[in-house]
C-alpha positions in Angstrom: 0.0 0.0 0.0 3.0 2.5 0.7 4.8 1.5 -2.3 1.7 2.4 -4.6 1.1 5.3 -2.6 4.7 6.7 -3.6 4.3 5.2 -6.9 1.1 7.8 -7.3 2.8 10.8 -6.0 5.6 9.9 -8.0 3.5 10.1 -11.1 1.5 13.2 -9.8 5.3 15.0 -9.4 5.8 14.2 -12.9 3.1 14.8 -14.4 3.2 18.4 -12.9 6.8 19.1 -14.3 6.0 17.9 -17.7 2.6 20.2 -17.7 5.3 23.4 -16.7 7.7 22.0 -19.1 4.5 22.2 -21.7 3.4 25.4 -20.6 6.7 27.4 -20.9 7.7 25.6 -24.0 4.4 27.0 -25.5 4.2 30.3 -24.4 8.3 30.6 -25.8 6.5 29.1 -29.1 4.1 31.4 -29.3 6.5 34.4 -27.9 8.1 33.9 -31.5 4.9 33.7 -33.5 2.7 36.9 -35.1 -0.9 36.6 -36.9 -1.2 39.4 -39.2 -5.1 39.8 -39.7 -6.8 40.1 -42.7 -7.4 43.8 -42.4 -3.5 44.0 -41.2 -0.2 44.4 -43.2 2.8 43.0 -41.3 5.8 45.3 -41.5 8.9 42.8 -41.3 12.0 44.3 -39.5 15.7 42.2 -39.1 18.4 44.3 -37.0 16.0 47.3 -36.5 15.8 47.7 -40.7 12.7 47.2 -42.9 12.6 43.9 -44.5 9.1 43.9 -46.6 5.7 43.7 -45.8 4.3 40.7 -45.1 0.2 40.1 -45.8 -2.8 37.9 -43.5 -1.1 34.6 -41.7 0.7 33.0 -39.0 4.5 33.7 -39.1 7.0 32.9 -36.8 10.4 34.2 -35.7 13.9 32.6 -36.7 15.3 34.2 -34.0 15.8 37.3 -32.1 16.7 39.7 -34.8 13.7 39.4 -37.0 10.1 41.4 -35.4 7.0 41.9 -37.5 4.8 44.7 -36.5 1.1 44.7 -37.2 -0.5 48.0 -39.0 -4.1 48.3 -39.2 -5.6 49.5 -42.5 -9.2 50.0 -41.3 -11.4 53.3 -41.8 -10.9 55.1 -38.4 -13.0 58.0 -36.5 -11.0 61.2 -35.4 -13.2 63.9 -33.4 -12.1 67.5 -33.0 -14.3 68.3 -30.5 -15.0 71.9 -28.8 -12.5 74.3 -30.9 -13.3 77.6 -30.0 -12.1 80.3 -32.4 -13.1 83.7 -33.9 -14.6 84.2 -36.8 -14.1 87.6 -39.3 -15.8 89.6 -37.5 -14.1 88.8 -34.3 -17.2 86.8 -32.7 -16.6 82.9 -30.7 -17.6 80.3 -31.9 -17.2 76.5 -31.1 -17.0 73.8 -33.8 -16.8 70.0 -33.4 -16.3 68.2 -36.5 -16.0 64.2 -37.1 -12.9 63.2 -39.8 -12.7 59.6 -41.3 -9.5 58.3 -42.5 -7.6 55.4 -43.1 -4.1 54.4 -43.5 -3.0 53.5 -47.0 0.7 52.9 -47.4 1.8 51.5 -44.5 5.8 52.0 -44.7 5.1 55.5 -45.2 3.0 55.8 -42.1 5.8 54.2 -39.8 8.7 55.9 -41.4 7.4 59.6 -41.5 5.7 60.3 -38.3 6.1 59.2 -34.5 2.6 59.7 -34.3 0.4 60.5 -37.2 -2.8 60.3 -35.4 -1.7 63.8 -33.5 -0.2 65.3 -37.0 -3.7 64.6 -38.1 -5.4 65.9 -34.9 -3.2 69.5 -35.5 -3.8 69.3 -39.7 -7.4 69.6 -38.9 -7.1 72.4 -36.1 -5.1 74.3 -38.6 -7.7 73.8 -41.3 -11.1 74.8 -38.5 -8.9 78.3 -37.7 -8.4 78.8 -41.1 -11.6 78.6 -42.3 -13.4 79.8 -39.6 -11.0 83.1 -39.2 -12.0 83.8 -42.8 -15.8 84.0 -42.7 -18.1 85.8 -40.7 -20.6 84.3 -38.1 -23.5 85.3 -40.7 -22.3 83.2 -43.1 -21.0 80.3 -40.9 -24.9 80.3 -39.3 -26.6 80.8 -42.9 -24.5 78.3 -44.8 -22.6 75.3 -42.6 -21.3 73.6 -45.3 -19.1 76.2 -46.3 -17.1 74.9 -43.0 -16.1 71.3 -45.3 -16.6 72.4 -48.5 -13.6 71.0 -50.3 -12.0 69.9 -46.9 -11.2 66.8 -47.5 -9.2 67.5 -50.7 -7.5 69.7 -48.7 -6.5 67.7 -45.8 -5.3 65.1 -48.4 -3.0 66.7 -49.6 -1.4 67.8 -46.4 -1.9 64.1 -45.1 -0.3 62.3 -48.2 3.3 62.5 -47.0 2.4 60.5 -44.1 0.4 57.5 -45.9 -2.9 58.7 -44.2 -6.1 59.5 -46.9 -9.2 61.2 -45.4 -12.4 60.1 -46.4 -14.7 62.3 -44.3 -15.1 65.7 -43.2 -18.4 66.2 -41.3 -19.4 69.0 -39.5 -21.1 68.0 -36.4 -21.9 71.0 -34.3 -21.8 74.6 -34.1 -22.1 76.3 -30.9 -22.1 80.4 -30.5 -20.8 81.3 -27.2 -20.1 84.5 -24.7 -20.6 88.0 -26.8 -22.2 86.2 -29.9 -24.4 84.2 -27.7 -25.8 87.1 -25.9 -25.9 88.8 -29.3 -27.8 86.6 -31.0 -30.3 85.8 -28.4 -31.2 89.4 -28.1 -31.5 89.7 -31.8 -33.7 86.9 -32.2 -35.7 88.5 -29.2 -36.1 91.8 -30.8 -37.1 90.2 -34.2 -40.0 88.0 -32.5 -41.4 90.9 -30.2 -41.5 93.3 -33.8 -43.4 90.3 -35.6 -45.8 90.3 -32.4 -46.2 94.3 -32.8 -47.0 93.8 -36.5 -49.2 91.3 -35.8 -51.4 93.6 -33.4 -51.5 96.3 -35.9 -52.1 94.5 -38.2 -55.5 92.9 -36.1 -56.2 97.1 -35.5 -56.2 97.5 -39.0 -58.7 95.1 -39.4 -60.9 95.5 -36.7 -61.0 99.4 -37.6 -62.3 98.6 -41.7 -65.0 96.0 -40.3 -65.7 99.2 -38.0 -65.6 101.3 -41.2 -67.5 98.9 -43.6 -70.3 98.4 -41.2 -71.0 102.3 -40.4 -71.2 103.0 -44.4 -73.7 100.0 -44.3 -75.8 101.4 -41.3 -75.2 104.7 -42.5 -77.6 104.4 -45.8 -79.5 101.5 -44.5 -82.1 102.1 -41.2 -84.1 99.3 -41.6 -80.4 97.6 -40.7 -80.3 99.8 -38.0 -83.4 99.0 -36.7 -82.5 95.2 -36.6 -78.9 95.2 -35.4 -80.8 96.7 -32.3 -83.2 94.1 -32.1 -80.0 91.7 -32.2 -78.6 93.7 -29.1 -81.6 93.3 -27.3 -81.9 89.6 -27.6 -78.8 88.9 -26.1 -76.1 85.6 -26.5 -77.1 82.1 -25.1 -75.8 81.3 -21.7 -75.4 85.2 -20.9 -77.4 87.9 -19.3 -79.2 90.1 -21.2 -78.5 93.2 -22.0 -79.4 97.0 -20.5 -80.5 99.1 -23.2 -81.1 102.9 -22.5 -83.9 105.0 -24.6 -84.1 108.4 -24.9 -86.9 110.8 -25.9 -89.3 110.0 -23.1 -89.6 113.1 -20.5 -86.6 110.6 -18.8 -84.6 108.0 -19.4 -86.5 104.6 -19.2 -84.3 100.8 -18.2 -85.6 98.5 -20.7 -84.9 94.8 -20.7 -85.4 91.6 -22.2 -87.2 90.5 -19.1 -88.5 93.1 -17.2 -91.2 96.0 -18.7 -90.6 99.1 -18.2 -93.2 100.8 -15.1 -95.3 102.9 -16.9 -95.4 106.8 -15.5 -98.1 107.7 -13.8 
């Protein structure tokens, strides 16, 4: 029973070494191995020099000497968000805009910049105060698209010497702030409360030519007269009826719809 009892931890022992042998010889395997995906390109590099590029697979290392580094070639989002600047006239404003791109030569994006995601983060801050510096806020508020017309064009061709293309340029938001807030919101105040003013004089106007109308109709008709004081009398449903004063008595005499007058005795 001892015997087999040693015999088993014996086995257990090994077993355990053989499973760290295993482990270490797999993780050193796979230490010297690299999958380039298929949306990668593999940059190959011996002593610290480019080699070639390398497409999608599994490749593994020689030795030491030889690296491959992974590039992805995918579109990718870039969002300038929250530049504040002045426009032509001297007025804030604060842009965000949304830039697609993509790299498309790979050895020239490793070789040219330590980090061409910042170069194009400061290309496109160059272009917004450019652009923005030469319009006025009228025409940035009447006409947004004059913001990215023909941006993209233009960042490629300060983007080219670094293997990056741009495929979007999108305006996302325009926000006025301090002075040409407060301007605008009091212009747009003023312009409201003169519609409402024109809108009441124009109502006057109205009212005064029914006025008009019906005194030139009352005026050569008293038979009309006669029966738009008949209408007064009767009254509107769900009201009460009206006090109409007479004169030409020896006084004036209350009549109503529902009381008689007292006769004078």
């Amino acid at each position: 029973m001892g015997d087999a009892f040693v015999l088993v931890l014996m086995l257990a022992a090994v077993g355990a070494i053989g499973f760290v042998i295993w482990r270490n010889v797999r993780a050193a395997w796979n230490k010297n191995a690299v999958t380039v995906y298929d949306y990668e390109v593999g940059i190959k590099y011996t002593d610290g020099k480019i080699v070639e590029l390398v497409g999608p697979g599994f490749y593994r290392k020689k030795d030491d000497r030889t690296i491959i580094e992974r590039t992805d070639m995918r579109e990718n989002s870039l969002i300038v968000a929250g530049q504040e600047m002045l426009s032509k006239d001297n007025l804030p404003v604060r842009i965000t805009v949304v830039v697609r791109w993509k790299v498309v030569d790979a050895l020239v994006y490793k070789r040219t910049a330590s980090s061409p995601s910042t170069r194009l983060y400061e290309t496109v801050q160059v272009l917004l105060r450019k652009r923005i510096g030469a319009l006025d806020l009228d025409t940035i508020l009447a006409d947004r698209a004059v913001i990215d017309r023909d941006a993209v064009a233009e960042l490629d061709a300060a983007l080219a010497p670094i293997g990056i293309i741009v495929l979007g340029f999108d305006l996302r938001d325009v926000t006025l702030v301090g002075v040409a807030k407060q301007a605008y919101a009091d212009l747009w105040r003023a312009q409201k409360e003169g519609l409402a003013a024109l809108e009441r004089a124009r109502g006057e106007q109205a009212a005064l030519r029914s006025l008009a109308n019906a005194a030139r109709m009352l005026k050569g008709n008293p038979e009309l007269m006669n029966l738009r004081v008949l209408q007064a009398l009767q009254g509107q449903q769900g009201k009460a009826s009206p006090t109409v004063i007479l004169g030409g008595a020896p006084g004036l005499v209350p009549v109503s719809k529902d009381a008689a007058p007292e006769s004078a005795e």
